[in-house]
VMD Tcl script that builds the backbone (N, CA, C; Angstrom):
set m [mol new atoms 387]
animate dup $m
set s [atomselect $m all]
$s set {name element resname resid chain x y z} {
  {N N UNK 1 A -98.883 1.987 156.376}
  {CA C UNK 1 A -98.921 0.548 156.562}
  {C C UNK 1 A -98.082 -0.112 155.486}
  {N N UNK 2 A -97.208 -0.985 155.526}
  {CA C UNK 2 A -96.525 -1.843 155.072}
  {C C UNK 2 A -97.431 -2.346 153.896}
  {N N UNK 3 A -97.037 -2.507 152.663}
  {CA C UNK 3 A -97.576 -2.880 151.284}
  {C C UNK 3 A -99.452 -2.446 151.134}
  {N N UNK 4 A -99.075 -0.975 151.174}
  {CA C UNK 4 A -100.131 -0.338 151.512}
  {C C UNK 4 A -100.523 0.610 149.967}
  {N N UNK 5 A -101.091 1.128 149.551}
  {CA C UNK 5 A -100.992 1.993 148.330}
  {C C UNK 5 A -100.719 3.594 148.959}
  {N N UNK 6 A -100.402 3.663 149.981}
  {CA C UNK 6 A -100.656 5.421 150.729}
  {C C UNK 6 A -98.911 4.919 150.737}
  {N N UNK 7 A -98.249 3.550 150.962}
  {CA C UNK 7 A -96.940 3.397 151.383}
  {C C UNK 7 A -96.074 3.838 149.839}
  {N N UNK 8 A -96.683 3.240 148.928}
  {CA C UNK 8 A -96.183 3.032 147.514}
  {C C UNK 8 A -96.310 3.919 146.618}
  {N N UNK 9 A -97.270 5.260 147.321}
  {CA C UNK 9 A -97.429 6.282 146.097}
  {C C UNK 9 A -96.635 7.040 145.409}
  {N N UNK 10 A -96.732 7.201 144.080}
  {CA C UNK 10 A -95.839 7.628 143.052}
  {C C UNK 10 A -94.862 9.376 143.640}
  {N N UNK 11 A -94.214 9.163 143.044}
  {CA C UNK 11 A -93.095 10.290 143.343}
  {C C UNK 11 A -92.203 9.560 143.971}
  {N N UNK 12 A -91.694 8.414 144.385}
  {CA C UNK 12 A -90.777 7.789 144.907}
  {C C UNK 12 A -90.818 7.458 146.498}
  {N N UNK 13 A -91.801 7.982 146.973}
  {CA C UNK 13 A -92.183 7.982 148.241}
  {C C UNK 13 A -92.353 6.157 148.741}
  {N N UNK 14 A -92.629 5.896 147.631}
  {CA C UNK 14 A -92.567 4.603 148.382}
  {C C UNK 14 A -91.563 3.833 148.426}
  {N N UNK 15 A -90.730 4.101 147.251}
  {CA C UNK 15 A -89.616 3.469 147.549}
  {C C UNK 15 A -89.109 3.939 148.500}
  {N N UNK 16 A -88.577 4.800 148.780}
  {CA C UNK 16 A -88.303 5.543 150.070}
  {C C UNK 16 A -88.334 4.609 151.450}
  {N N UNK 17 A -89.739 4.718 151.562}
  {CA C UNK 17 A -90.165 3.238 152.375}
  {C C UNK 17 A -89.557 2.496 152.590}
  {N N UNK 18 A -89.841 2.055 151.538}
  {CA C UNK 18 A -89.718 0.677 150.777}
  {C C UNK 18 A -88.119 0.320 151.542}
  {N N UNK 19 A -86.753 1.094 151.099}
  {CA C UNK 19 A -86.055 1.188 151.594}
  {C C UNK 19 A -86.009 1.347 153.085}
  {N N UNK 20 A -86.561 2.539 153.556}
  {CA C UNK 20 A -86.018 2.284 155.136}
  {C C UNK 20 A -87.109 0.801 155.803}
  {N N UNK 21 A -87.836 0.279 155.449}
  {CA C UNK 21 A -88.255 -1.060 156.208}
  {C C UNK 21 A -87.350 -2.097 155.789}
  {N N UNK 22 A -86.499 -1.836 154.755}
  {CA C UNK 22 A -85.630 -3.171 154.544}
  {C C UNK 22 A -84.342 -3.142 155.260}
  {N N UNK 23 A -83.751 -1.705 155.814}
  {CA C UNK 23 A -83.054 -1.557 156.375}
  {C C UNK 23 A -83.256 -1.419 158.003}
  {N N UNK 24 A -84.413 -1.406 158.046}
  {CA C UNK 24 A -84.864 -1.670 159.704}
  {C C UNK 24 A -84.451 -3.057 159.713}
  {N N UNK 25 A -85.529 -3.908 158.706}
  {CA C UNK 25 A -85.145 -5.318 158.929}
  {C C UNK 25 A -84.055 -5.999 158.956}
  {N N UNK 26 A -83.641 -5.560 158.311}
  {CA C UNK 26 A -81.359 -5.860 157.916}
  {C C UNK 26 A -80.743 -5.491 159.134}
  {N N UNK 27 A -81.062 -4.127 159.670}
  {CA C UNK 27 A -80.564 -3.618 160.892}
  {C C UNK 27 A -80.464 -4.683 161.876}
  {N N UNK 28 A -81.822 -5.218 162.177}
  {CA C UNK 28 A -82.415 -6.373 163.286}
  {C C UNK 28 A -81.644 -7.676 163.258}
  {N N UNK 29 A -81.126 -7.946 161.883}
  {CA C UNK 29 A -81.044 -8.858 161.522}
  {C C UNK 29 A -79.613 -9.256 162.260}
  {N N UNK 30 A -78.963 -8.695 161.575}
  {CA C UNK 30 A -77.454 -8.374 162.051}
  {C C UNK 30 A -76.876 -8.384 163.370}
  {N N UNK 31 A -78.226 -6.937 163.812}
  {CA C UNK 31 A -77.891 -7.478 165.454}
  {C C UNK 31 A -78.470 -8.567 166.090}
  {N N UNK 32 A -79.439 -9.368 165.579}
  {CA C UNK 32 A -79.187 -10.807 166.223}
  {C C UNK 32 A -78.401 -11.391 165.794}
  {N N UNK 33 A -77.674 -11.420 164.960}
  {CA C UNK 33 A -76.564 -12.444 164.584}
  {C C UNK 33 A -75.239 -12.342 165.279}
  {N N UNK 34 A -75.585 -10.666 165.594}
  {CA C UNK 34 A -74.109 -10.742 166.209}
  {C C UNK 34 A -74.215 -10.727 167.541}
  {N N UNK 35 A -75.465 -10.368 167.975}
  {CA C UNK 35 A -75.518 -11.086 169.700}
  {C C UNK 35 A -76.034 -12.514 170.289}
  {N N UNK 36 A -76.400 -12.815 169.080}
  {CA C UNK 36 A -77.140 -14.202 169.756}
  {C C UNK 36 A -76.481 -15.324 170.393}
  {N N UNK 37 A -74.755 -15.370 169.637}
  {CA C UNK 37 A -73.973 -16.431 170.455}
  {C C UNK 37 A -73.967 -15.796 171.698}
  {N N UNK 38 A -74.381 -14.777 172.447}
  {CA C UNK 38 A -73.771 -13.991 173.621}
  {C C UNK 38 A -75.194 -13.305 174.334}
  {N N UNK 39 A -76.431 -14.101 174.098}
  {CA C UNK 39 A -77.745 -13.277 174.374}
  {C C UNK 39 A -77.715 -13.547 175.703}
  {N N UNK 40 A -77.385 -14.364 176.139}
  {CA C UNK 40 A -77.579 -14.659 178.174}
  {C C UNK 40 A -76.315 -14.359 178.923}
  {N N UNK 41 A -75.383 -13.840 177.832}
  {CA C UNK 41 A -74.353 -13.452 178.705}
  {C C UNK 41 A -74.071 -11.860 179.937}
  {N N UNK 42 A -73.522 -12.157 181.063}
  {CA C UNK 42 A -73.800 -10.867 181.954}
  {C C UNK 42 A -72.817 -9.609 180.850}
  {N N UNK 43 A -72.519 -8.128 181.323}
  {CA C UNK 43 A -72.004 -7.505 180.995}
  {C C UNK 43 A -70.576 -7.643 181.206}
  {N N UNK 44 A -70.722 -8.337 181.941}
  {CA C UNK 44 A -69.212 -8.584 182.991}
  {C C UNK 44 A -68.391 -9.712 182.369}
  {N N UNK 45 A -69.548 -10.666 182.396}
  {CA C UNK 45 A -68.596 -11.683 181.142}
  {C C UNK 45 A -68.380 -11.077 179.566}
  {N N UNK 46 A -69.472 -10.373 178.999}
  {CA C UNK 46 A -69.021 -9.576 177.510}
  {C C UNK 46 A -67.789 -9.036 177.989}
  {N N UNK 47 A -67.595 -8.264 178.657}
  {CA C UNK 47 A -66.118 -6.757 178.943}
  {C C UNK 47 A -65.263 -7.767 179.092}
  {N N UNK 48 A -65.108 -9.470 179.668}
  {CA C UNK 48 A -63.678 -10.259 180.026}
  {C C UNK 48 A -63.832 -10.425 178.391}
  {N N UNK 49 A -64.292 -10.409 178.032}
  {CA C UNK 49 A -64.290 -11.703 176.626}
  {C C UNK 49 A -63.883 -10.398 175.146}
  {N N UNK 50 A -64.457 -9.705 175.259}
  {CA C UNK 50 A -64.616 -8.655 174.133}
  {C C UNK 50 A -64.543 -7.410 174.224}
  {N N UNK 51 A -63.794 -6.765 175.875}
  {CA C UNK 51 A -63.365 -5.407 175.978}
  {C C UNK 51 A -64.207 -4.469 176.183}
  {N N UNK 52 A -63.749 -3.510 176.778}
  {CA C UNK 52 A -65.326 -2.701 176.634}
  {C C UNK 52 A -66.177 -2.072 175.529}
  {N N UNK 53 A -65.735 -2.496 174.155}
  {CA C UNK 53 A -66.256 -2.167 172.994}
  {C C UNK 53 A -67.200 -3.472 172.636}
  {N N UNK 54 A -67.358 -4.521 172.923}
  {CA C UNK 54 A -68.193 -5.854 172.755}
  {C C UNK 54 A -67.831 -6.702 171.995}
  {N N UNK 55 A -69.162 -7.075 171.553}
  {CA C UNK 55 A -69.092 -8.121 170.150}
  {C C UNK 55 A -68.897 -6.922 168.795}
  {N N UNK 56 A -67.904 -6.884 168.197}
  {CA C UNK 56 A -67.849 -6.295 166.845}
  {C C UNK 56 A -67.556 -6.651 165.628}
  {N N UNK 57 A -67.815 -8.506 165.916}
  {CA C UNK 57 A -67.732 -9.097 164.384}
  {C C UNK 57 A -68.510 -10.372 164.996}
  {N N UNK 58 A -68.916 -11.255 163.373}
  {CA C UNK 58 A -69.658 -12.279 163.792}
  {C C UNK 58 A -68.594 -13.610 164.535}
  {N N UNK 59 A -69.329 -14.018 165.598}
  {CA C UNK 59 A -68.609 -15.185 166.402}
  {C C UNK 59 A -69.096 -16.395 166.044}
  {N N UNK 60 A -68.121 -17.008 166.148}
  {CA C UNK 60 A -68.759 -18.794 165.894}
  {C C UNK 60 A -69.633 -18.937 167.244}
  {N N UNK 61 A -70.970 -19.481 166.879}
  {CA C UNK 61 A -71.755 -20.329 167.676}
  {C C UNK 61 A -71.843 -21.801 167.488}
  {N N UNK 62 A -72.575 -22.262 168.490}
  {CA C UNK 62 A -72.917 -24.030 167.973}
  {C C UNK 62 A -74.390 -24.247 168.780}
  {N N UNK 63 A -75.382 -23.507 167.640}
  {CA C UNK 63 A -76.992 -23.375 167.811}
  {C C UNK 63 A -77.423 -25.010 167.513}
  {N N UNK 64 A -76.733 -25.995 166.897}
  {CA C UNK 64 A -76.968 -27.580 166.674}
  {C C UNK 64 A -75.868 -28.477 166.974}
  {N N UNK 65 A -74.906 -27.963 167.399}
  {CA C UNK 65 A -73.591 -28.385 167.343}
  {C C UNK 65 A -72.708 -28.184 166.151}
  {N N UNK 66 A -72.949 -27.576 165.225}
  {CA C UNK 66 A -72.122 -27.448 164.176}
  {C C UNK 66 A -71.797 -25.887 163.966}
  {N N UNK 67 A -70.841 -25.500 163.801}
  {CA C UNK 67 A -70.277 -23.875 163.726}
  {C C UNK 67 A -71.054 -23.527 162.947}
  {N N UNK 68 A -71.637 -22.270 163.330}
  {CA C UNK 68 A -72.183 -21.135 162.348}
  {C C UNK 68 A -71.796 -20.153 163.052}
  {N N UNK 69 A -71.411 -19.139 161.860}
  {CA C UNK 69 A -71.190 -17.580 162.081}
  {C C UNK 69 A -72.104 -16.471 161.305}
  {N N UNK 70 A -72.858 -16.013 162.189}
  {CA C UNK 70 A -74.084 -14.591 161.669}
  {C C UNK 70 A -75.117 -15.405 161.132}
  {N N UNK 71 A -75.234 -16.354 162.286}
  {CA C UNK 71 A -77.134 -16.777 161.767}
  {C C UNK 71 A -77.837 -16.256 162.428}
  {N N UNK 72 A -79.245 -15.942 161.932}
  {CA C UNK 72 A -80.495 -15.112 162.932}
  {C C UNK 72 A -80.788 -16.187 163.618}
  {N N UNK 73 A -81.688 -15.633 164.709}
  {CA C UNK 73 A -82.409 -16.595 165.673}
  {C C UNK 73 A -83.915 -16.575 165.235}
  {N N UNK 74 A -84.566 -17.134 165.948}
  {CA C UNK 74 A -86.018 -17.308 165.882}
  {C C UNK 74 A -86.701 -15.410 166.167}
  {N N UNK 75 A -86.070 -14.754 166.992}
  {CA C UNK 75 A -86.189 -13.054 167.410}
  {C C UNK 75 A -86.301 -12.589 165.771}
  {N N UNK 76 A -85.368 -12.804 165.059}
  {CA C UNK 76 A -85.568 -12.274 163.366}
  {C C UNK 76 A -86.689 -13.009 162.647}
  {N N UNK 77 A -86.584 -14.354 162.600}
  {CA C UNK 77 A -87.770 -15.097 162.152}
  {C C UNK 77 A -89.429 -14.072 162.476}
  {N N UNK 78 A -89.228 -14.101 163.622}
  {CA C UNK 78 A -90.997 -14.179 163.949}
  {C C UNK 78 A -91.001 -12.661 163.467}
  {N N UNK 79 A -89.524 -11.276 163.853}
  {CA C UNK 79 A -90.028 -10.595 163.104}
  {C C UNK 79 A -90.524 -10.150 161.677}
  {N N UNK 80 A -90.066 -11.015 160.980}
  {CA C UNK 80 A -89.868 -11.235 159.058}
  {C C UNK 80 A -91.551 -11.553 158.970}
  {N N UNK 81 A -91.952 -12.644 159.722}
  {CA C UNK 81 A -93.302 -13.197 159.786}
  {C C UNK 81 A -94.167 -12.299 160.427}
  {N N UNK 82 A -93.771 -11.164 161.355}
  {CA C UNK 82 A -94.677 -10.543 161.938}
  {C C UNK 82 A -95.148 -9.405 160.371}
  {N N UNK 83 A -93.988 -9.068 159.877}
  {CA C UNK 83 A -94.123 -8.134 158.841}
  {C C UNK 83 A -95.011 -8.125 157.587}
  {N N UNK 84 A -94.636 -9.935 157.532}
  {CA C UNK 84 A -95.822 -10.745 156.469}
  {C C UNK 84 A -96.994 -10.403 156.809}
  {N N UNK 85 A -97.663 -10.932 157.687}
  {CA C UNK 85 A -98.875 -10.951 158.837}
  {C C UNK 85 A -98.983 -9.324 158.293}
  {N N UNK 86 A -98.414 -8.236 158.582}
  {CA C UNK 86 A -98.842 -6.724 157.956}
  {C C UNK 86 A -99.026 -6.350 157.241}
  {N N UNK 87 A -98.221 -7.028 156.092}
  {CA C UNK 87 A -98.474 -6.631 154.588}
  {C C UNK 87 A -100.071 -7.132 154.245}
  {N N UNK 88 A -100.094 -8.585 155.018}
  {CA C UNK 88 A -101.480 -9.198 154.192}
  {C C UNK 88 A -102.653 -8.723 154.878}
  {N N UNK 89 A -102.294 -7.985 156.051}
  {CA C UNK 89 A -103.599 -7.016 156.541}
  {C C UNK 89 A -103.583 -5.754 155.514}
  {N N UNK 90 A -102.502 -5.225 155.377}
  {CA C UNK 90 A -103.107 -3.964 154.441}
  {C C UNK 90 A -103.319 -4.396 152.851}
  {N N UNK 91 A -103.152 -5.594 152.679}
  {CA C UNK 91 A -103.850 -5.822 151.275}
  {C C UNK 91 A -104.946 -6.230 151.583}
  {N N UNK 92 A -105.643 -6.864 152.986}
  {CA C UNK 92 A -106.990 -6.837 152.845}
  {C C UNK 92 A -107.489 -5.465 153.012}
  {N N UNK 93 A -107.364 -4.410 153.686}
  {CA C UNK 93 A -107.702 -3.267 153.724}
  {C C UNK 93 A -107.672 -2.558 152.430}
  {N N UNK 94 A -106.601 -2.793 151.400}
  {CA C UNK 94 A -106.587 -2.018 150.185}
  {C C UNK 94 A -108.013 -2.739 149.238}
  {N N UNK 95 A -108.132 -3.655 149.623}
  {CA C UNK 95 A -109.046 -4.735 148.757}
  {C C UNK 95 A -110.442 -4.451 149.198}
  {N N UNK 96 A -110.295 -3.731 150.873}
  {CA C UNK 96 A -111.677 -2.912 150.908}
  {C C UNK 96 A -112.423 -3.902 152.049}
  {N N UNK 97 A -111.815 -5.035 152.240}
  {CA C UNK 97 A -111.820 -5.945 153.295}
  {C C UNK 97 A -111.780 -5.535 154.870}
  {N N UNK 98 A -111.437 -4.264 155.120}
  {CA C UNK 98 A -111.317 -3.974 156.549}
  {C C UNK 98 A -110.006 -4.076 157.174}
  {N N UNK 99 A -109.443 -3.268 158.138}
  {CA C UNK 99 A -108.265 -3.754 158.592}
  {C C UNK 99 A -108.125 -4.687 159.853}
  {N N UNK 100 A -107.806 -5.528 160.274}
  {CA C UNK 100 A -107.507 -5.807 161.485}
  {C C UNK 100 A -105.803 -6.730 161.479}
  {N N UNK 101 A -105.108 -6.497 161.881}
  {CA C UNK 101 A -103.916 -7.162 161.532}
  {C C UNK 101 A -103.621 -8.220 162.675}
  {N N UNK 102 A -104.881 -8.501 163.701}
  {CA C UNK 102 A -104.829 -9.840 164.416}
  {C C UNK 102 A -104.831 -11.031 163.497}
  {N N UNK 103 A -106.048 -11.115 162.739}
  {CA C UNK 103 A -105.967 -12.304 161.975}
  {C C UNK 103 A -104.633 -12.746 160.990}
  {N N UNK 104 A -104.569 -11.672 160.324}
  {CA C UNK 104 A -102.911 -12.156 159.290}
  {C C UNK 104 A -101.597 -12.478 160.146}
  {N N UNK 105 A -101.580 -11.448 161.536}
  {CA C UNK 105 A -100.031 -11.864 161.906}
  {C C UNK 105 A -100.804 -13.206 162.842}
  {N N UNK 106 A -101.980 -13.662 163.209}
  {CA C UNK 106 A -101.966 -15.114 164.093}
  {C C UNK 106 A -101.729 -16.302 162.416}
  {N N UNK 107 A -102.393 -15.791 161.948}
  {CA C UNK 107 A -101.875 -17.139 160.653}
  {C C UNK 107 A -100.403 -17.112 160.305}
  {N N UNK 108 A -99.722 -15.943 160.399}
  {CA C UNK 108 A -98.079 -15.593 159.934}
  {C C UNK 108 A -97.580 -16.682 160.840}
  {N N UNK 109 A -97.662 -16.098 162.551}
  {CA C UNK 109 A -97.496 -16.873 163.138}
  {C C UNK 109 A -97.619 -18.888 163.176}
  {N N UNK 110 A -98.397 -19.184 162.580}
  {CA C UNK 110 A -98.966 -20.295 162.511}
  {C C UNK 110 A -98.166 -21.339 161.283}
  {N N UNK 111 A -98.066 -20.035 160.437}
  {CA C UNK 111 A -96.923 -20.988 159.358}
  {C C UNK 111 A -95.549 -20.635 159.503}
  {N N UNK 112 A -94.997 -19.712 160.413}
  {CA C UNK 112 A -93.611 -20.006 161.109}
  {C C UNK 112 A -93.599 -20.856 161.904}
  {N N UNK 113 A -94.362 -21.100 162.904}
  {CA C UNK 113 A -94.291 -22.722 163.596}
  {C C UNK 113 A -94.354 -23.831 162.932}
  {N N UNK 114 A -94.971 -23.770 161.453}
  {CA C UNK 114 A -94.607 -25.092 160.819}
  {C C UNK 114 A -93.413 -24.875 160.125}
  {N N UNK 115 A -92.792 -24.364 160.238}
  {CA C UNK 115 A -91.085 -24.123 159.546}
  {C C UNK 115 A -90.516 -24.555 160.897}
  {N N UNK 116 A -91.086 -24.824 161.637}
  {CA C UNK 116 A -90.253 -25.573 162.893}
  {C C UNK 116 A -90.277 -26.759 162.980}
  {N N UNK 117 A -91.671 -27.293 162.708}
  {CA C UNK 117 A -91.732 -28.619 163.405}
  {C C UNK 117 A -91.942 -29.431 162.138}
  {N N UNK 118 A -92.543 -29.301 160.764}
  {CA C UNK 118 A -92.544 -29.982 159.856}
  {C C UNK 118 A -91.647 -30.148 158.759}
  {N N UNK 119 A -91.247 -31.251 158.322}
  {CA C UNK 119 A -89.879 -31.446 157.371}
  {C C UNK 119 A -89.761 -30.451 156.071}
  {N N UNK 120 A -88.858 -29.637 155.802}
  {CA C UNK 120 A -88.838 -29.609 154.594}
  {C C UNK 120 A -88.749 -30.318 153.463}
  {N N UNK 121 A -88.379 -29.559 152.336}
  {CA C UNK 121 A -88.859 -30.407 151.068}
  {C C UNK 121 A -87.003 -31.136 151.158}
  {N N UNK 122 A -87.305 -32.225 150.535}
  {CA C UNK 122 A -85.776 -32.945 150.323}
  {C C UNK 122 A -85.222 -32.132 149.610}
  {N N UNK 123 A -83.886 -32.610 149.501}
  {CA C UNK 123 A -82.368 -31.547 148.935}
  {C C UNK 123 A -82.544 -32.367 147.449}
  {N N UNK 124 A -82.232 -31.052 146.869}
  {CA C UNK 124 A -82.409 -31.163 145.000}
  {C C UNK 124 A -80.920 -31.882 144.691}
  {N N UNK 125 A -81.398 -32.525 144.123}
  {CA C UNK 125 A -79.917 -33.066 143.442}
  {C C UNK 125 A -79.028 -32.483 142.710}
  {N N UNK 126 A -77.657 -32.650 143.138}
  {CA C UNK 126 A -76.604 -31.625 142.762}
  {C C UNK 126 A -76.947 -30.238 143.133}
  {N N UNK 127 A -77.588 -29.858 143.832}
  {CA C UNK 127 A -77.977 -28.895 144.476}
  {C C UNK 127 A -77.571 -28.683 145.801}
  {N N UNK 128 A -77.005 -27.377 146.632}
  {CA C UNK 128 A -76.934 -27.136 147.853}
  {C C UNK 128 A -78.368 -27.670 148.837}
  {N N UNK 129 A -78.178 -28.121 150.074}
  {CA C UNK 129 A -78.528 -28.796 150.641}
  {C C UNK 129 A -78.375 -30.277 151.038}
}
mol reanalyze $m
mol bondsrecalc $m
mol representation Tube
mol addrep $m
């Protein structure tokens, strides 16, 4: 289990882990970025547009109207949040709390929907944003 003490045990084993879940997640990541300008497209329109080898670099989209190239979609979001939601089940389980990982990933869930609909914090001054 994800931030587990059986995940993290000494001899390097957890890093180990540790590593391949960040590279699952990176993996995911990427490939939504690089399919998402093109997620409803047929096969037939990919092969006119990008050959029969595909999408093989990031494309400009316009997800608000403004160009972005290699942003995730909401598909990466909820998985990042689903992962949260896992970790904080196996720290209640390490804590002796029991496992059930309904309750942590429905609250994960619950505060990625407010990264949707409620404002963030204002832009720092002289600061990006």
């Amino acid at each position: 289990m994800l931030g587990s003490r059986t995940a993290q045990a000494d001899g390097g084993g957890g890093m180990e882990f540790r590593s391949r879940v960040r590279g699952c997640l990176l993996g995911g990541a990427v490939g939504d970025a690089l399919g998402a300008p093109v997620e409803f497209s047929s096969l037939a329109d990919l092969r006119a547009r990008f050959g029969p080898a595909g999408v093989r670099e990031f494309i400009v989209d316009y997800p608000d109207g403004a160009p972005v190239r290699g942003a995730v979609t909401d598909d990466t979001q909820m998985t990042l949040w689903t992962v949260e939601g896992l970790i904080r089940a196996g720290v209640r389980r390490d804590r002796g709390l029991g496992f059930n990982p309904v309750g942590p990933v429905h609250h994960a869930y619950y505060r990625w929907y407010d990264t949707q609909v409620l404002p963030g914090p204002p832009p720092r001054a002289g600061g990006p944003g």
